[in-house]
Residue, then its C-alpha position, 0 to 999 in steps of 0.5 A: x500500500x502507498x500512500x502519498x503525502x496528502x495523505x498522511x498529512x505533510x501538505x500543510x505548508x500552503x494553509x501556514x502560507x496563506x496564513x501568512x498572508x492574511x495576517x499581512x493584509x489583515x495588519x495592512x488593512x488595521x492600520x490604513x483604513x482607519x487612517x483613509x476614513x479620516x482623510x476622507x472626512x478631511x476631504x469633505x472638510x475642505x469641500x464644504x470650506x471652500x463653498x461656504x467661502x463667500x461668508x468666510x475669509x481666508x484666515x478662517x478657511x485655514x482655522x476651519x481646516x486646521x481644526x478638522x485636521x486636529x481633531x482627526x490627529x492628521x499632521x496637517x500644517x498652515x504651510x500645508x493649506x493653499x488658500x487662492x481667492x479670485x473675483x470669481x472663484x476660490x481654490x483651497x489646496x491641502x497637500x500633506x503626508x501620513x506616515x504608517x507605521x509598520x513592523x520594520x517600516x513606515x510608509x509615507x501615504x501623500x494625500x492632496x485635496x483639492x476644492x475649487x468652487x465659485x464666490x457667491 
């Protein structure tokens, strides 16, 4: 009788290579959607900034920014907000960078919004 090695139970190394593999995406996904979820809310933050701003001037699009960014703990600074305001139109720009921390290395995830919408 032969029995080859399935049988008696030697193929396990494709399960621990899987295995492997889902920890890695699992740890990946752990530690960047998190961080997405609030630069996206970010987004959102800048969007609603630049269309509201006929009732606002500069100055407060930087705070209102700023303090989204504060309190989403996103590494956002003045420098890193581009407020440019025409007669007609306004252009808010938000260039920043996120380091992700990861077991022997970190990452450098660069994020740049951008609204641009018409002053009423």
């Amino acid at each position: 009788m032969s029995r080859n090695r399935r049988e008696r139970g030697e193929g396990r190394m494709g399960c621990l290579v899987a295995l492997v593999l889902l920890c890695i995406v699992g740890l990946i996904a752990y530690r960047m959607i998190p961080i997405k979820v609030k630069t996206a809310e970010l987004r959102d933050a800048v969007y609603d900034a630049s269309k509201s701003a006929g009732q606002m001037k500069d100055k407060q699009i930087h705070g209102t920014i700023l303090a989204k960014a504060k309190q989403l703990e996103l590494p956002v600074n003045e420098s890193d907000i581009i407020v440019k305001r025409t007669p007609n139109y306004i252009r808010v720009d938000v260039a920043y960078t996120v380091p992700v921390e990861f077991p022997g290395y970190i990452y450098n995830w660069k994020f740049n919004h951008h609204a641009e919408n018409p002053v009423f």
